[in-house]
C-alpha positions as CSV (number, residue, x, y, z in Angstrom):
1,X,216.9,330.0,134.7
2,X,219.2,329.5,131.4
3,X,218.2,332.7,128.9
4,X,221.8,331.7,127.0
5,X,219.6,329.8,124.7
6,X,217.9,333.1,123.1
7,X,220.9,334.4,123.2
8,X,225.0,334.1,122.8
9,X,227.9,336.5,121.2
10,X,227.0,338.3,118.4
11,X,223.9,336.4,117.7
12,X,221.0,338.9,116.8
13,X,217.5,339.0,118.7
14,X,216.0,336.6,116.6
15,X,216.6,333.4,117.8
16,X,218.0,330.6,115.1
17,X,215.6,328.6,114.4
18,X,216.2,324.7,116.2
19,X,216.3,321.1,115.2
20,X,213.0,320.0,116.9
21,X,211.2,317.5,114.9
22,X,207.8,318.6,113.4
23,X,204.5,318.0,115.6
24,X,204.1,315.2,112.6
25,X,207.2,313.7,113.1
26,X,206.5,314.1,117.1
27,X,203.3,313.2,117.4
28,X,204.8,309.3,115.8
29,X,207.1,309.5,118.8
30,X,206.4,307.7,122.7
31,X,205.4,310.2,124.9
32,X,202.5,312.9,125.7
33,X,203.3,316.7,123.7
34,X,203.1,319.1,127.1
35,X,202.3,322.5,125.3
36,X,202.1,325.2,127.8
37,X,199.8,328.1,126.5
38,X,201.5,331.6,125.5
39,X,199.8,334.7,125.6
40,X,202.1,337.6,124.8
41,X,205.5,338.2,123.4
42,X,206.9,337.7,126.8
43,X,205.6,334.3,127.7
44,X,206.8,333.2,124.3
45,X,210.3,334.2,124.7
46,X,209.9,332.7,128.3
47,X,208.6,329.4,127.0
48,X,211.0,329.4,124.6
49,X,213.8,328.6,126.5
50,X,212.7,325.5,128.4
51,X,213.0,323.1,125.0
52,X,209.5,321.9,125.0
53,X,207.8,320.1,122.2
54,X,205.1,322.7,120.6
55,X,203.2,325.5,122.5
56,X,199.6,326.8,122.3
57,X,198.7,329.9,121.2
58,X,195.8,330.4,123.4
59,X,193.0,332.3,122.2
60,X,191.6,333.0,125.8
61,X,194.9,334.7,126.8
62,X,196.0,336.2,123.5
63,X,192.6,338.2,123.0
64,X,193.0,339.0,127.0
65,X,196.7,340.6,126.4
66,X,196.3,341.8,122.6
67,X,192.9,343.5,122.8
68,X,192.0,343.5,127.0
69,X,188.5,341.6,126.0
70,X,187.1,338.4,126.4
71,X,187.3,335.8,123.9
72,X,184.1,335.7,122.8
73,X,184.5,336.3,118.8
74,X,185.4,340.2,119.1
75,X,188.9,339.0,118.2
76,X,189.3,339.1,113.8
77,X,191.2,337.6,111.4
78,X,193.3,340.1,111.3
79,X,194.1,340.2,115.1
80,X,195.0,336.8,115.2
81,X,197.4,335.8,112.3
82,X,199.3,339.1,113.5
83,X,199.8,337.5,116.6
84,X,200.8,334.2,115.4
85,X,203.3,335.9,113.2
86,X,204.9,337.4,115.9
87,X,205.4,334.5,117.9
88,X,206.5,332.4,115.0
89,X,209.1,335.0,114.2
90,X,210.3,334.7,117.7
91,X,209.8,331.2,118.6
92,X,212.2,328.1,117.7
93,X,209.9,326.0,118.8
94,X,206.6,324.4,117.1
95,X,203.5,327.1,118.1
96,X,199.9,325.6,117.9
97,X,197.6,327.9,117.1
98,X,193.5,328.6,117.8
99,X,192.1,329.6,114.9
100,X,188.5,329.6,116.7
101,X,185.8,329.2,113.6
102,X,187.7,329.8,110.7
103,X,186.5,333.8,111.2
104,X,183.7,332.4,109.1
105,X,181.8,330.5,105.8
106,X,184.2,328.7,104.1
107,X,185.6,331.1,102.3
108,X,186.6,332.1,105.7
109,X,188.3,329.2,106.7
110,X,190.3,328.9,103.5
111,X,191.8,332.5,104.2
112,X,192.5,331.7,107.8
113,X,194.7,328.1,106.9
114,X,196.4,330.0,104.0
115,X,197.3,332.6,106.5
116,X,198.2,331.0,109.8
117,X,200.5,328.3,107.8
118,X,202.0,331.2,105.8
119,X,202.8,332.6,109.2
120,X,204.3,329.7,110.4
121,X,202.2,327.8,112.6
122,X,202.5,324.2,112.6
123,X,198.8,323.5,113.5
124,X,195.4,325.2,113.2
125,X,192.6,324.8,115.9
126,X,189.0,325.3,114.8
127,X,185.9,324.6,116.5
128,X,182.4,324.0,115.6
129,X,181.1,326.8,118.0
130,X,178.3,329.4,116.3
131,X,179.6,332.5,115.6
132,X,180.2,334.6,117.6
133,X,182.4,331.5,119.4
134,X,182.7,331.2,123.3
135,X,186.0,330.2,125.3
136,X,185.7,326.5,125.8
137,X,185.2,326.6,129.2
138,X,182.3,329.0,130.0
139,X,178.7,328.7,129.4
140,X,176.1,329.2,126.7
141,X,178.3,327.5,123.4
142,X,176.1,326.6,120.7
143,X,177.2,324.7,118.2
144,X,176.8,324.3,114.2
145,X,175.2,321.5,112.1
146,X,177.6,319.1,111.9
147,X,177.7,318.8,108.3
148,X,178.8,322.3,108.2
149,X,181.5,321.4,110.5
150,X,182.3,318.6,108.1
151,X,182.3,321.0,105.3
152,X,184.8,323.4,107.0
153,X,187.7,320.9,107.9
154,X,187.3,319.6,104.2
155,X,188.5,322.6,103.0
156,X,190.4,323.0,105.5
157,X,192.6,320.2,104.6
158,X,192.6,321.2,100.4
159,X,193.7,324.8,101.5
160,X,196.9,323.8,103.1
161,X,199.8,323.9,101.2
162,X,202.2,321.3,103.4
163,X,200.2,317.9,105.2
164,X,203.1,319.0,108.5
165,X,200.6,321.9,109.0
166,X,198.3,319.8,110.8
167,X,194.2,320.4,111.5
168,X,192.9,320.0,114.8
169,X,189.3,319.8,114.6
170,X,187.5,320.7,117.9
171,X,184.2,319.8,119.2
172,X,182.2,321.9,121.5
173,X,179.1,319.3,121.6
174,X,179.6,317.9,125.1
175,X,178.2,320.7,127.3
176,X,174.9,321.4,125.3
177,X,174.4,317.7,123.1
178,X,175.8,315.7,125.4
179,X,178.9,313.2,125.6
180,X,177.6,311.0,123.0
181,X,176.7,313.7,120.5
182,X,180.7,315.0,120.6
183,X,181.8,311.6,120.1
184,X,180.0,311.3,116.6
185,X,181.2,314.5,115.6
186,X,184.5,313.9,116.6
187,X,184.2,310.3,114.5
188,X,182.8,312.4,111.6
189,X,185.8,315.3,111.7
190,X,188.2,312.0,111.8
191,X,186.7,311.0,108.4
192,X,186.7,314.5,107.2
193,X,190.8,315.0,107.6
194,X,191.3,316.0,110.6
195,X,194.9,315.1,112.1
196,X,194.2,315.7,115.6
197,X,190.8,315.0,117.2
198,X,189.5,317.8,120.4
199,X,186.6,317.0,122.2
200,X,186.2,319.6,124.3
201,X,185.4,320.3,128.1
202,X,184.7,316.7,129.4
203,X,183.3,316.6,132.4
204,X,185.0,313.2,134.3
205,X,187.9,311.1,133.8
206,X,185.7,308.6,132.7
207,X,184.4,311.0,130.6
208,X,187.6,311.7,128.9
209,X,188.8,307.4,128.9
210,X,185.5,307.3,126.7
211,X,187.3,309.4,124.3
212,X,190.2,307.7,125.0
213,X,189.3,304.4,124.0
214,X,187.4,305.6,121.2
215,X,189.7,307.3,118.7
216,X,193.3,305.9,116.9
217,X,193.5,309.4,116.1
218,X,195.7,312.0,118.0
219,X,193.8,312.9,121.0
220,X,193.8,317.1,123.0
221,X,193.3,317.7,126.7
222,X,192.6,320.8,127.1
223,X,193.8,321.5,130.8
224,X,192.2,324.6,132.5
225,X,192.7,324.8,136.3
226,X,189.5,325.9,137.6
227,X,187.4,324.8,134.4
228,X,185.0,322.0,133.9
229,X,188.1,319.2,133.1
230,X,190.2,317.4,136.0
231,X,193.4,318.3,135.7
232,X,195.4,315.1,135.4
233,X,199.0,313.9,135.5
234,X,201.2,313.0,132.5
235,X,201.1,309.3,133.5
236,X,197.0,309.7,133.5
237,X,196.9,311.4,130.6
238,X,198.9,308.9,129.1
239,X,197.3,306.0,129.9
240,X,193.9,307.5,128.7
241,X,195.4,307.8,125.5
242,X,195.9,311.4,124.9
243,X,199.3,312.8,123.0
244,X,198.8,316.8,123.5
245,X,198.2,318.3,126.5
246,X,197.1,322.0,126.0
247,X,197.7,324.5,129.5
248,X,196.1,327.9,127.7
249,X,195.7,329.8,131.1
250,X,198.0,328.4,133.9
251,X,201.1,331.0,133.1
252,X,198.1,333.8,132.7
253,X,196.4,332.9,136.0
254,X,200.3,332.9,137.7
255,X,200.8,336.1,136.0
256,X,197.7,337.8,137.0
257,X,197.6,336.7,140.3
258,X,201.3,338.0,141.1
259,X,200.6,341.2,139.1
260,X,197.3,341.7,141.6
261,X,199.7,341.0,144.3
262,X,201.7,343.6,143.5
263,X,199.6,346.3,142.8
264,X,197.7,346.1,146.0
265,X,201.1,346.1,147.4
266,X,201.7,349.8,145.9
267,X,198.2,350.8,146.4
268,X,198.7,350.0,150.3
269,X,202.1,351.3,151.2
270,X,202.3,353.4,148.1
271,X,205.9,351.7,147.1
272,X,207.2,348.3,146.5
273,X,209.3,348.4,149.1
274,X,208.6,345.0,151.5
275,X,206.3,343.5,148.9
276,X,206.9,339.6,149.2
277,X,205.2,338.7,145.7
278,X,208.3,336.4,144.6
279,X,210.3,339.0,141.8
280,X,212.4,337.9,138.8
281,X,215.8,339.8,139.3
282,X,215.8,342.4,136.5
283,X,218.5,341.7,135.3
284,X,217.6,337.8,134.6
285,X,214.6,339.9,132.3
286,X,217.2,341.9,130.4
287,X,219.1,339.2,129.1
288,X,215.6,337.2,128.3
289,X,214.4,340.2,126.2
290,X,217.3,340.5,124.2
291,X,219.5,343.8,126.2
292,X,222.6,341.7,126.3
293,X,223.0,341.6,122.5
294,X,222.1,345.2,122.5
295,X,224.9,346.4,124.6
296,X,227.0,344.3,122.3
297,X,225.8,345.9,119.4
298,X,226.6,349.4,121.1
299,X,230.1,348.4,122.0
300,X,230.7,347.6,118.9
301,X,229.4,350.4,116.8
302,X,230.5,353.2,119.5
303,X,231.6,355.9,118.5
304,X,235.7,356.3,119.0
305,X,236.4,358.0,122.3
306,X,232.7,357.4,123.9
């Protein structure tokens, strides 16, 4: 792994912010956006370094890691922009971020796009889920009028100070109205503003080359091993005619699963010794979170004759 990107003589632990092109400018470009989801400041320094083309601020994994509940609207306002602040101010590359509802009315939603672009996002996510909101992938989402929905990504759109902080507007419709039922809302967001078009959790791939043939708009798969979408390659994804591909959970399930791994370990034989969970060498995770610039920074400052 090659952590010399966060990090080179006498550079401080921010990192410098890069050259990538906008999400506008990219999304205008050949080629499907791979945004792996980031949940914590570790997995965004970690993500950091591979020189992708946006990540995704999941929700799921960000309420999971920040607060240790489950995304099901308990998160605020407050909890959220904090977060994308954070990862903004560490990042160098493009972080989309779920904004879930807009935190409420539309009062709400002007707040929350003031705020996340302030902090530095480079797109918003909001869904028309009821409050309190759901993760997209488990059961009993309701949805508003779609109207109101309308209403929301209108001012969405006049709230935002720059048109490169992009609107994705997200439908939850398919699992409780039906395929058909998404699709107008989705045509309907389109005509509101939106930049970027989400229909949520379909069900098929033919589900999702409906979609595919049915927008010009900037289309999000919302890849979630184990949920209720296949999983599909690049080249499928491609040739359905989606540009983002969103993986929220896949580092947080590999995570998790190693972390269990380990733990029984300890709780078995009461050390790590023998434990063949697959370990990053410690001193590959120093130099990722930032220690090499602090022992510079020591040598440098040291008292004479320590």
């Amino acid at each position: 792994m090659q952590y010399d990107k966060f990090m080179t003589k006498n550079q401080t632990m921010q990192p410098i912010k890069n050259s990538l092109p906008s999400l506008r400018t990219r999304l205008n470009q050949p080629g499907l956006i791979s945004a792996p989801g980031v949940f914590d400041m570790i997995s965004l320094r970690l993500a950091d370094s591979f020189g992708f083309d946006a990540l995704y601020m999941t929700g799921f994994g960000t309420v999971a890691s920040y607060t240790g509940l489950p995304d099901a609207g308990l998160a605020t306002y407050t909890d959220m922009v904090g977060r994308v602040r954070s990862m903004t101010g560490m990042a160098r590359t493009p972080l989309i971020a779920d904004g879930d509802t807009g935190y409420g009315g539309l009062l709400n939603v002007r707040h929350t796009i003031e705020g996340y672009e302030a902090a530095g996002a480079c797109a918003i996510q909001l869904e028309d889920q009821e409050f309190p909101k759901k993760c997209g992938h488990t059961p009993g989402r309701r949805v508003i009028p779609m109207a109101d929905m309308v209403r929301k990504i209108k001012v969405a759109v006049d709230s935002r100070q720059s048109s490169e902080f992009l609107i994705i507007a997200r439908t939850d419709a398919r699992s409780s109205l039906g395929l058909d039922e998404a699709l107008r809302r989705a045509e309907a967001y389109a005509k509101a503003g939106a930049d970027i078009l989400f229909v949520e959790s379909p069900e098929t791939e033919e589900e999702m080359r409906q979609i595919g043939r049915r927008f010009d708009l900037p289309l999000v798969a919302n890849m979630v091993e184990g949920g209720r979408t296949p999983v599909l390659s690049r080249a499928d994804l491609e040739s359905i005619g989606y540009k983002i591909a969103i993986f929220p959970v896949t580092a947080l399930l590999a995570a998790t699963q190693a972390m269990q791994s380990v733990y029984q370990h300890i709780q078995n034989h009461g050390s790590s010794a023998g434990c063949q969970t697959p370990l990053l060498p410690f001193s590959d995770l120093t130099r990722l979170m930032g220690f090499e610039d602090v022992w510079a920074f020591d040598r440098r400052y040291a008292e004479p004759g320590t």
